[in-house]
C-alpha positions in Angstrom: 46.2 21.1 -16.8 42.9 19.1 -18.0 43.3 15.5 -16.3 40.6 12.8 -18.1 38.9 10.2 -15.5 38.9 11.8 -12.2 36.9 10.2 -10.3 35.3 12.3 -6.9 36.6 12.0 -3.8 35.1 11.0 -0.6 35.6 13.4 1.7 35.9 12.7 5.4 33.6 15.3 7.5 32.8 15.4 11.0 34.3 11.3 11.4 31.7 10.4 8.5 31.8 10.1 4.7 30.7 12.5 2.3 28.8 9.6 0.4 26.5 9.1 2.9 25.6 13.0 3.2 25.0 12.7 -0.9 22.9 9.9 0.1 20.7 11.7 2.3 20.2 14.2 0.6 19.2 12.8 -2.7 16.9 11.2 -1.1 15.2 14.5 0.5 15.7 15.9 -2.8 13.2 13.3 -4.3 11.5 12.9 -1.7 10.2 16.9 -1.5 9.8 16.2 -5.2 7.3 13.4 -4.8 6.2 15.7 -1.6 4.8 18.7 -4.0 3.9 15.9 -6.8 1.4 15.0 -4.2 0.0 18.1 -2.8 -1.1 19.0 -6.7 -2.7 15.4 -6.7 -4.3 15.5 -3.7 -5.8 19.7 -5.2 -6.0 18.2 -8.6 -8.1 14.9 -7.3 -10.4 17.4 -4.9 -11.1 20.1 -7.6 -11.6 17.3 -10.5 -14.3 15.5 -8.2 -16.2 18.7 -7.6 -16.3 19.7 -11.5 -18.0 16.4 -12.2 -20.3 16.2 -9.2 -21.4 20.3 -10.5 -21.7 18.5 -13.8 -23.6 15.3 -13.1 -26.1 17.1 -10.5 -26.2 20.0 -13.5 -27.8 17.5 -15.6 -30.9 17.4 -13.4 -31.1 21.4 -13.0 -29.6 21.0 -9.6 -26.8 23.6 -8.5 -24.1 21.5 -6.3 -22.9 23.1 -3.3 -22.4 20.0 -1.1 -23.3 16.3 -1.9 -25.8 16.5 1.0 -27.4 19.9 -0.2 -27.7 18.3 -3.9 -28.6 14.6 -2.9 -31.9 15.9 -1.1 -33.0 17.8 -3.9 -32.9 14.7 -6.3 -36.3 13.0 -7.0 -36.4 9.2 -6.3 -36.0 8.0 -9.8 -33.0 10.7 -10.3 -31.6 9.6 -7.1 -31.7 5.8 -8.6 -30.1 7.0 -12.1 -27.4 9.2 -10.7 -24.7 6.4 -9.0 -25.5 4.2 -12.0 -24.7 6.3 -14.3 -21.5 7.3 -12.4 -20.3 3.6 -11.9 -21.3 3.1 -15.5 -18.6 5.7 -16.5 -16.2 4.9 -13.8 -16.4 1.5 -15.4 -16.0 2.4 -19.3 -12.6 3.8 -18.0 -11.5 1.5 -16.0 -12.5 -1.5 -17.6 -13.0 -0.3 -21.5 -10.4 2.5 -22.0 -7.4 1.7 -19.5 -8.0 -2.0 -19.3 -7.9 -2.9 -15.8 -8.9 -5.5 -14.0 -10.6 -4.9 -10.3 -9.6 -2.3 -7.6 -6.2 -1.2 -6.5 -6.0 -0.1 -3.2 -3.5 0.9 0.1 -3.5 -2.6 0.6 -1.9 -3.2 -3.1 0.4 -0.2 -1.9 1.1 -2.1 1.3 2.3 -5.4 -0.6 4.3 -3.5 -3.2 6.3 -0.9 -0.7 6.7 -4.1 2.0 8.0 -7.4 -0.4 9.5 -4.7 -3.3 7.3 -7.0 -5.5 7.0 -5.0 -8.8 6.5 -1.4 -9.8 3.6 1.0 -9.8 2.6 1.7 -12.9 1.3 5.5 -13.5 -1.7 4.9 -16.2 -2.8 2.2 -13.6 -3.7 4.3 -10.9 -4.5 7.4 -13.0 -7.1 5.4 -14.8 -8.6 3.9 -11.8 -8.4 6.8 -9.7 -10.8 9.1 -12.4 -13.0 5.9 -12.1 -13.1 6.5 -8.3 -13.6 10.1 -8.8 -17.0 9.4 -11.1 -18.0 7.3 -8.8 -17.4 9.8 -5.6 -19.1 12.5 -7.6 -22.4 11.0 -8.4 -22.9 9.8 -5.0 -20.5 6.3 -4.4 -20.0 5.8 -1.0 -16.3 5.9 -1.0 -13.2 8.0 0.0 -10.9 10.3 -1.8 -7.9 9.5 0.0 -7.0 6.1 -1.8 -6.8 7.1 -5.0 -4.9 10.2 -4.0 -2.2 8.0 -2.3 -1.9 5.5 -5.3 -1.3 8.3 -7.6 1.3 9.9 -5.0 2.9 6.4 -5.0 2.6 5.6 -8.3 4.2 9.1 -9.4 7.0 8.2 -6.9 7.7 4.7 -8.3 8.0 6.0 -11.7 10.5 8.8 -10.2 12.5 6.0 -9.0 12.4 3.7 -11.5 13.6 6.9 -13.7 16.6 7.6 -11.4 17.5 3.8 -11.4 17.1 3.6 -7.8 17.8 0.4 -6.2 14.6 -2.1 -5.0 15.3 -1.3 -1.6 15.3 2.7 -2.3 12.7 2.5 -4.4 10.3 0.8 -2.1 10.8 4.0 0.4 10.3 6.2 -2.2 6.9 4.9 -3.4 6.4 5.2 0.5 6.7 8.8 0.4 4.5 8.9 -2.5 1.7 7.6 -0.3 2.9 9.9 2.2 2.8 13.2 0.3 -0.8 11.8 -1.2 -2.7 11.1 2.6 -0.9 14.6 3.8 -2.3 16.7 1.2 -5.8 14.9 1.0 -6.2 15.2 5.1 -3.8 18.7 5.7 -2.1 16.5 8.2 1.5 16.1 8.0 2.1 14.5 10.7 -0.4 12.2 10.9 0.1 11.3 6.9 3.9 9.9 8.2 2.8 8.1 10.7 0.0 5.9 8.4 2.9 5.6 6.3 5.2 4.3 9.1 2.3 2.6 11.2 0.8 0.9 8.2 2.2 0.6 5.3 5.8 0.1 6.2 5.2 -0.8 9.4 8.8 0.3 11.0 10.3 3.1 12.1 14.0 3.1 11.1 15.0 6.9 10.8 16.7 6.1 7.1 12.9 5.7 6.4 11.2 8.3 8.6 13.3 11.3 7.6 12.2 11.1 3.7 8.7 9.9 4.9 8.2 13.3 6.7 9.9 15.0 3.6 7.7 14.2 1.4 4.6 14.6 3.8 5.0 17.8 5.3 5.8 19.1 1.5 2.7 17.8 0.4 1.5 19.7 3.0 2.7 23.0 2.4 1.8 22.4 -1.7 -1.6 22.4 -0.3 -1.4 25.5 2.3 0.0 27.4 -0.3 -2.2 27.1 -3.4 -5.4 25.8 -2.0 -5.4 27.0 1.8 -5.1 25.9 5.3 -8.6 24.5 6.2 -9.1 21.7 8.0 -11.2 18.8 6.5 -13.3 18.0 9.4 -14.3 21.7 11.7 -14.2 20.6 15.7 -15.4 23.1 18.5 -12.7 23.0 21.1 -14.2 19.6 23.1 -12.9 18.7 26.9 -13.4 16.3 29.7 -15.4 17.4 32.1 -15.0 15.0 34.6 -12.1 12.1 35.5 -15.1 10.0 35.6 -15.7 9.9 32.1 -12.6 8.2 31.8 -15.2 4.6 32.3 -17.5 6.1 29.3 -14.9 6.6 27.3 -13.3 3.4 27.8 -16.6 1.7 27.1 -16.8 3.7 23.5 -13.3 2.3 23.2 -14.8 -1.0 23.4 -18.1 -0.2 21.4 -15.5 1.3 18.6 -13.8 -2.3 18.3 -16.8 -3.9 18.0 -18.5 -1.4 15.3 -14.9 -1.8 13.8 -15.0 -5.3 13.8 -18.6 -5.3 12.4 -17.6 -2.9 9.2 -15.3 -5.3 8.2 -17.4 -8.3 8.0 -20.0 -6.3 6.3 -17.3 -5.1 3.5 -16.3 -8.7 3.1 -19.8 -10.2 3.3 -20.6 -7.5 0.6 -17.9 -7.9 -1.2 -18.7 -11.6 -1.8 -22.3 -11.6 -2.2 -21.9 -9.1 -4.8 -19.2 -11.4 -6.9 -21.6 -14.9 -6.1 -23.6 -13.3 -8.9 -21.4 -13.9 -11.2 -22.3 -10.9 -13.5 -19.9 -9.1 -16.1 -18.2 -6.5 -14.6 -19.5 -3.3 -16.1 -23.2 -4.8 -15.1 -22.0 -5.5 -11.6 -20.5 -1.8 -10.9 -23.7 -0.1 -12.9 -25.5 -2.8 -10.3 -23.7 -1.0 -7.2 -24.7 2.5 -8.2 -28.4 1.2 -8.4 -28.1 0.1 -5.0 -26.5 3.1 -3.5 -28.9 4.9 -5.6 -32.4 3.7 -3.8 -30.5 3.9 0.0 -30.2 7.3 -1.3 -34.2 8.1 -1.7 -34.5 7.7 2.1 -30.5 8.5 3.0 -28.9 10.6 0.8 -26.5 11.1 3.3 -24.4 7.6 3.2 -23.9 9.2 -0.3 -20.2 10.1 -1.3 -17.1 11.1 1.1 -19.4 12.1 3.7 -17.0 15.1 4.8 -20.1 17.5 4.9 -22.4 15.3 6.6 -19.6 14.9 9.4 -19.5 18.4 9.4 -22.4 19.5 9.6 -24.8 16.9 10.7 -23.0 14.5 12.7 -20.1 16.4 15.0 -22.9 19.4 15.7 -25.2 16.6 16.8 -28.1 18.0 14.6 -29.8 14.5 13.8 -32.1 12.9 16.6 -30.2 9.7 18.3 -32.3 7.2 15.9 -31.4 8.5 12.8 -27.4 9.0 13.8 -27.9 4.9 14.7 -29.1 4.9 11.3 -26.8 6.1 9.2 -24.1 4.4 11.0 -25.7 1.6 9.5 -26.5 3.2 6.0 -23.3 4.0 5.3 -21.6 0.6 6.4 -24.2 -1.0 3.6 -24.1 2.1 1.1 -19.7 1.5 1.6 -19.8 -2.1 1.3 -22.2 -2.4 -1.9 -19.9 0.3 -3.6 -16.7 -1.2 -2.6 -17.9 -5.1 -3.6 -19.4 -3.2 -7.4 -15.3 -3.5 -8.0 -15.1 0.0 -8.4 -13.4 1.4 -4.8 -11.8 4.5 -4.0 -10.9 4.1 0.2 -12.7 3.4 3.0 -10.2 5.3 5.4 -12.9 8.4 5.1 -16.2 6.4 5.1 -14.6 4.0 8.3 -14.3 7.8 10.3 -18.1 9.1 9.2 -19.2 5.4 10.6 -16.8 6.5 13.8 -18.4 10.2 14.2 -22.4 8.6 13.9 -21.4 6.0 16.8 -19.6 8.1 19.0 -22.1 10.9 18.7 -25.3 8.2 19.3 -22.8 7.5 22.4 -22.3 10.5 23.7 -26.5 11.9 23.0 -27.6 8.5 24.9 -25.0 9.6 27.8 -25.7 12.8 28.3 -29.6 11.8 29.0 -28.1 11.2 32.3 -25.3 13.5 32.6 -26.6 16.8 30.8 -23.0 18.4 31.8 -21.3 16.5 29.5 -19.5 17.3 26.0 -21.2 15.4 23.8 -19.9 16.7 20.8 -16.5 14.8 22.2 -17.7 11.1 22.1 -18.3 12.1 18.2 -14.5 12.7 18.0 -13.2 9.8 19.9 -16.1 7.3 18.0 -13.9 8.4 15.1 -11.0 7.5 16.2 -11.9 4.7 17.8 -13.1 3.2 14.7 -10.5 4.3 12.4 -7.9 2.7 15.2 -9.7 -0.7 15.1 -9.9 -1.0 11.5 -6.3 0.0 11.1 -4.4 -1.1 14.2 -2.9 2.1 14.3 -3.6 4.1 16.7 -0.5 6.5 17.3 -1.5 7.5 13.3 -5.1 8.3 14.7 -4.4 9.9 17.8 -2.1 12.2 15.3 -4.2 12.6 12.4 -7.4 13.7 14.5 -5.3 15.7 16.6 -4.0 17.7 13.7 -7.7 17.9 12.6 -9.1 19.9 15.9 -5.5 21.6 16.8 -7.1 21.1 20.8 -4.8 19.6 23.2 -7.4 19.3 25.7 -8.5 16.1 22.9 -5.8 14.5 23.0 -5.8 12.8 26.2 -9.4 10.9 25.5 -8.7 10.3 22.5 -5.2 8.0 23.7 -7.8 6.5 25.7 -10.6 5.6 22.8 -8.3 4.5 20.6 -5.5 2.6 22.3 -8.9 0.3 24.0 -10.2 -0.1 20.8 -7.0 -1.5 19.4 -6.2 -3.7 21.8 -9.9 -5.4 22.3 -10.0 -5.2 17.7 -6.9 -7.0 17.7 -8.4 -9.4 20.4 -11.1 -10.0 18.4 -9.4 -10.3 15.0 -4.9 -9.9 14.4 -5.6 -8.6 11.0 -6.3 -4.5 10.3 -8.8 -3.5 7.2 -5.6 -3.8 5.2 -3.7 -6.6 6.1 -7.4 -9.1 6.0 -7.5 -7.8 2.2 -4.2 -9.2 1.7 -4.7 -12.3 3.4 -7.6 -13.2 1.3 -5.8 -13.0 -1.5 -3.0 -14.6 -0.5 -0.3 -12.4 0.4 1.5 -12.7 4.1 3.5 -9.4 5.2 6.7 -10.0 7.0 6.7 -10.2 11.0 10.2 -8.4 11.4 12.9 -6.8 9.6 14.6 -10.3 9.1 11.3 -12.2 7.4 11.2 -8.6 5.9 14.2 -9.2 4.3 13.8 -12.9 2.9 10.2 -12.4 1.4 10.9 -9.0 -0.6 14.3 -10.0 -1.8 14.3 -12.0 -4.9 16.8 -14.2 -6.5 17.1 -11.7 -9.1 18.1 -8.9 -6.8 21.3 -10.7 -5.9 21.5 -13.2 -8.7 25.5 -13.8 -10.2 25.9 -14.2 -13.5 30.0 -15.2 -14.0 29.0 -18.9 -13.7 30.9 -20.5 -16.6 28.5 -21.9 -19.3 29.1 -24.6 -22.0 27.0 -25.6 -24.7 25.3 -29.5 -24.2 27.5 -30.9 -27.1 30.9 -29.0 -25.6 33.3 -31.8 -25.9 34.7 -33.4 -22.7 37.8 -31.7 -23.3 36.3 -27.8 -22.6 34.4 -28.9 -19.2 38.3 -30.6 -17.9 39.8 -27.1 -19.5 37.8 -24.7 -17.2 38.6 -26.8 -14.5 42.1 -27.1 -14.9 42.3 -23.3 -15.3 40.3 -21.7 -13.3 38.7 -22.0 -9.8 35.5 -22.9 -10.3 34.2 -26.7 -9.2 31.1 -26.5 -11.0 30.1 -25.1 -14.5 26.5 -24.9 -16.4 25.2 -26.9 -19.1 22.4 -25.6 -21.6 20.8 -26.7 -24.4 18.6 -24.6 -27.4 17.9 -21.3 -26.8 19.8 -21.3 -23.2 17.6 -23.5 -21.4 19.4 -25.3 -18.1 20.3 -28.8 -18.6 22.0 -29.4 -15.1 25.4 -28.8 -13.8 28.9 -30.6 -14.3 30.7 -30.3 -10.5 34.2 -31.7 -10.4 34.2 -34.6 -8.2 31.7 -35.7 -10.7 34.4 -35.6 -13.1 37.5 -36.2 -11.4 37.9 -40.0 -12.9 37.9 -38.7 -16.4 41.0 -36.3 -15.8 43.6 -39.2 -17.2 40.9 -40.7 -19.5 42.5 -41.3 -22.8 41.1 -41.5 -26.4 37.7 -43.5 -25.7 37.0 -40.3 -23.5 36.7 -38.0 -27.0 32.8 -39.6 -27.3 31.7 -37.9 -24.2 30.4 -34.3 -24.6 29.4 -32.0 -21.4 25.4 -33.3 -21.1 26.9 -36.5 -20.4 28.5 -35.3 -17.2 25.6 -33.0 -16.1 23.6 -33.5 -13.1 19.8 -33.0 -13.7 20.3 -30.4 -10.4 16.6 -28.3 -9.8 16.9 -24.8 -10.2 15.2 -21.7 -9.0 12.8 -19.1 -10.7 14.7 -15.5 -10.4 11.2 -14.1 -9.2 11.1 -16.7 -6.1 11.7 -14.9 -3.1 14.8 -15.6 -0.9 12.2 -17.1 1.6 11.4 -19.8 -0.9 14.8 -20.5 -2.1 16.4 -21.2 1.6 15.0 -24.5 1.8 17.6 -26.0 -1.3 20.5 -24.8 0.8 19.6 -27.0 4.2 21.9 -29.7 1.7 25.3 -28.6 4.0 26.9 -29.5 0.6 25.2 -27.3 -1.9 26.8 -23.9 -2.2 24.9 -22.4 -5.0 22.2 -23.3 -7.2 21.1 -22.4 -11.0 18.5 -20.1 -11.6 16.3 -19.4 -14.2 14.2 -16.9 -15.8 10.8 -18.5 -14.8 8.6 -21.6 -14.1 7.8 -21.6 -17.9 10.9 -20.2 -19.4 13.5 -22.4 -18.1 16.8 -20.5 -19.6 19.4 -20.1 -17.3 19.8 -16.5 -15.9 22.6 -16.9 -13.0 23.6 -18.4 -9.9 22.3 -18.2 -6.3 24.5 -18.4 -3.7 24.7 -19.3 0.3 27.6 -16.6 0.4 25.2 -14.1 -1.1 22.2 -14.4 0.7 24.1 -14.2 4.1 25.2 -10.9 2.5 21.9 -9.5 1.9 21.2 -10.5 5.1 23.5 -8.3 6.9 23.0 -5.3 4.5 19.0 -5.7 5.2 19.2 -7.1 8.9 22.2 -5.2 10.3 22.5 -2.2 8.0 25.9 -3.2 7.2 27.9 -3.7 3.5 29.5 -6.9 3.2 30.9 -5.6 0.3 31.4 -8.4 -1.9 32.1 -8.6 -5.4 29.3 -8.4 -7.4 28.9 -9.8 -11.5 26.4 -7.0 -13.1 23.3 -8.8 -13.9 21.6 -9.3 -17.0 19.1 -6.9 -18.2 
């Protein structure tokens, strides 16, 4: 026998729900999704870059094996012409074709994932991440990584926009998006989860961590599987030699926070010498490539990623100590002027070639004195040094280098490096690469899981909207009728089109209960309280202030500062409610009006 409307039951397993176990594993199921979405970004970004860099050096009769090998084979005026050309593509697509205003970066990432403050929009990052790949490929001093994680992310927001997946799940979604993106771009799984968790989120609740490391070490396999198991950066097995060089090392540490510190300023200073000149913003990026373009006659290697200059230049300690000092210098400039052209991919990869040319200049000036030494070490720990200060996250660099070498024997120094470049970076200066970028525009990240909770929930998240209504002509008779029969004390006037008038609360009305005849002249505007309402895209942060009135139980909200129709209520009730859900982890299960779409 068929029954109609049965509805599935909650089994009770093991003292738990069955809900929550469908929970948790929908969210691993999207999350490996996003996972192996990534790992063919991350291929797909890597393989796309080296077609165009074959192409562009093709142009000149140059075969391209390497950036490195190719840039030194370029005459001065072809080394000039190259990176324009590139930033003049990369900026017909980004700013002719897909219409886009300006870089998009982790930060952007960072801001969306931690105040839930919008969607990411797939044609956004897919055109600005083939702009970023023009720009890598004709010799723009940037990284691959960033547009790989916006894509990741941005494929993941649409998944979860798709599966109507609420703000809350969505924002750890797009989370594993840049997840699966940094895992496949650096073959490091681990490390990938913890930027993600270190950085981005900046927590390390498990409802969080599990799908993070989904999608990350799925990304990760993607990558093993259909494009190998290489490392990016190739490390001999490095060791300490002696306990002693526990006090070099912690003076790199030091030396790391200040290089860190000093890559910073120079992106910013860079960044807004190149904007003072006011030029259009196709002139400015073709600008950029000419720029990278004569540092390239005398150092073609500050151009591109610089993966194969790490590789083979700077970890085998090939270069004399001058010219390492150099290009630390090189590519700080060559990075700034191609991330202040408004045409950036990341500087996550440029921050650790800055890293490898300190600490190998550190460790060639120490072993001078102490020939015994493994110089080829300070290289390492320069990197992470750098990236740590730059980031303020150093358990994500201990991890992502470590998963680089695959040496134990590192791991130790580098704790060392980068936990004393950290601390003396944030010393210096509380905000990381990512967080300054914010803060210039603007934009404050929560301190804690309750600020957390008031800046990226919105009034539209938990907006009612069962608030009675009448017209701004209702008669006088309508506003005592809802009243009388129901058990609401205050109702919502609006006038044309919806827009709020004020709001009719009964003690304001009271006297007018036994009014007789003369009362038939007074309509429902009349009895309305000019009251301020709230825009449904304030944040609950903004909004507590109206409720310190111990009165005031709810307010009206509208759809925005310059559409004032009414949308809802906002209540004291509910916010305390999203509190505990956010806070404490706990339903208050109240009953809930569906909103408007």
């Amino acid at each position: 026998m068929a029954h109609a409307d049965v509805q599935p039951k909650d089994w009770v397993l093991f003292g738990r729900s069955t809900a929550d176990l469908r929970e948790h594993l929908r969210a691993f199921l999207l999350a490996a999704v996003v996972g192996i979405a990534g790992g063919l970004c991350a291929i797909g970004f890597q393989r796309l870059t080296d077609l165009l860099r074959s192409g562009a050096f093709g142009v000149f009769g140059i075969a391209s094996t390497s950036m490195l090998a190719s840039a030194e084979r370029l005459l001065p005026w072809q080394a000039i012409v190259l990176p324009a050309l590139g930033a003049a593509v990369a900026a017909t697509l980004l700013f002719v074709v897909f219409r886009r205003k300006g870089s998009y970066g982790i930060a952007n990432i960072m801001e969306t994932v931690s105040l839930r403050k919008g969607d990411i929009q797939v044609p956004d990052v897919v055109g600005r991440s083939l702009a970023t790949a023009a720009v890598i490929a004709t010799g723009g001093s940037t990284g691959r990584e960033g547009p790989i994680i916006q894509i990741g992310s941005g494929i993941a927001s649409w998944l979860g926009r798709a599966v109507r997946l609420s703000p809350r799940e969505l924002a750890v979604l797009t989370a594993c998006g840049a997840a699966a993106g940094m895992a496949g771009a650096y073959n490091a799984p681990i490390g990938a989860a913890m930027f993600v968790m270190e950085v981005i989120l900046g927590s390390f609740v498990m409802e969080t961590f599990a799908p993070v490391i989904v999608a990350s070490v799925t990304s990760t396999l993607t990558v093993h599987a259909l494009a190998g198991a290489e490392p990016v950066y190739k490390f001999d097995l490095l060791s300490v030699k002696s306990p002693w060089e526990a006090i070099p090392i912690f003076v790199l540490g030091i030396a790391a926070a200040l290089v860190g510190r000093g890559f910073l300023r120079s992106l910013t200073a860079c960044e807004d010498g190149m904007q003072k000149l006011k030029l259009p913003r196709g002139a400015l990026a073709i600008l950029g490539g000419l720029l990278v373009g004569v540092l390239g006659i005398w150092c073609p290697e500050v151009w591109g990623n610089g993966y194969d200059v790490v590789n083979e230049k700077l970890l085998k300690l090939s270069l004399p100590l001058g010219t390492i000092a150099l290009l630390m210098v090189g590519k700080t400039l060559a990075t700034g002027i191609t991330s202040g052209s408004g045409i950036s991919g990341g500087v996550f990869t440029p921050t650790l070639f800055v890293g490898a040319a300190l600490g190998g200049a550190f460790g060639m000036a120490f072993s001078y004195g102490f020939p015994g030494i493994d110089a080829g070490l300070y290289a390492l720990l320069g990197m992470g040094g750098v990236l740590a200060a730059t980031t303020h996250a150093p358990l994500m660099t201990i991890l992502v280098l470590f998963e680089m070498t695959h040496d134990p024997d590192s791991i130790a120094p580098l704790m060392l490096a980068t936990i004393t470049a950290t601390l003396f970076s944030k010393w210096m200066h509380s905000d990381s690469l990512y967080t300054a970028r914010l803060k210039r525009r603007g934009v404050k990240l929560p301190d804690g899981v309750e600020e957390a909770a008031l800046l990226r929930t919105y009034a539209r998240d938990i907006l009612r909207t069962d608030a009675p209504v009448l017209p701004a002509n209702a008669a006088l008779s309508k506003v005592l009728d809802i009243f009388l029969n129901t058990r609401r004390d205050a109702l919502y006037v609006v006038g044309d089109g919806g827009r709020y008038v004020g709001v009719a609360r009964i003690h304001d009305v009271k006297a007018l209960f036994d009014a007789g005849p003369e009362s038939a002249s007074i309509i429902a505007v009349d009895v309305a309280v000019p009251v301020p309402a709230v825009s449904q895209d304030e944040a609950i942060a903004q909004v507590l202030a109206r409720f310190q009135d111990p009165e005031l139980d709810e307010v009206a909200v509208i759809a925005s500062a310059d559409d004032p129709r009414f949308v809802g209520t906002l209540s004291r009730g509910d916010i305390l409610s999203m509190l505990r859900l956010e806070v404490l982890a706990e339903p208050a299960r109240t009953t809930r009006a569906p909103t408007r779409d």
